[in-house]
N, C-alpha and C positions, 0 to 999 in steps of 0.2 A: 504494500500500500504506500503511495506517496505522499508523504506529508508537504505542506507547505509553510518553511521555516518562517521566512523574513530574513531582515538583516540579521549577523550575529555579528556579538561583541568578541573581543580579542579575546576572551578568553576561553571562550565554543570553538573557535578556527583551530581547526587540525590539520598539517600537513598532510593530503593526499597521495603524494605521489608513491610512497610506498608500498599503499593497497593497489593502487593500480600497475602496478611494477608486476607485481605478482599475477593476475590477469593474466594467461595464457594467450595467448594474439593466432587467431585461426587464419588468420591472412598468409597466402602464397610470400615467399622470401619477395620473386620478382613482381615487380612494380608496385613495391612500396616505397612514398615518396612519406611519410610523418609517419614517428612511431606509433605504436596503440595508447603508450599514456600521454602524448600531445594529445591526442583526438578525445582521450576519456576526460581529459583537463580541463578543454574548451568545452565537451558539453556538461560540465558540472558548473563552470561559467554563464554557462545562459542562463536568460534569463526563462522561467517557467512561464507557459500560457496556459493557467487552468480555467 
């Protein structure tokens, strides 16, 4: 289920890049131009349209 947070204060912000490091990437090696945790970074970045 997706919650929808709001802002958080500095003390809720957790470094992601770790979880997503871990993430297994089902992507072909050839013609990958951005890794899997660039792409999982930016959509954790967006902004949600509920």
């Amino acid at each position: 289920m997706l919650v929808k947070l709001g802002p958080l204060d500095s003390g809720r912000i957790a470094d992601l890049r770790p979880y997503f490091d871990s993430v297994p990437d089902p992507r072909a090696r050839r013609g990958r131009w951005y890794s899997l945790t660039a792409i999982l970074l930016v959509c954790a970045c967006a902004p949600a349209r509920l």
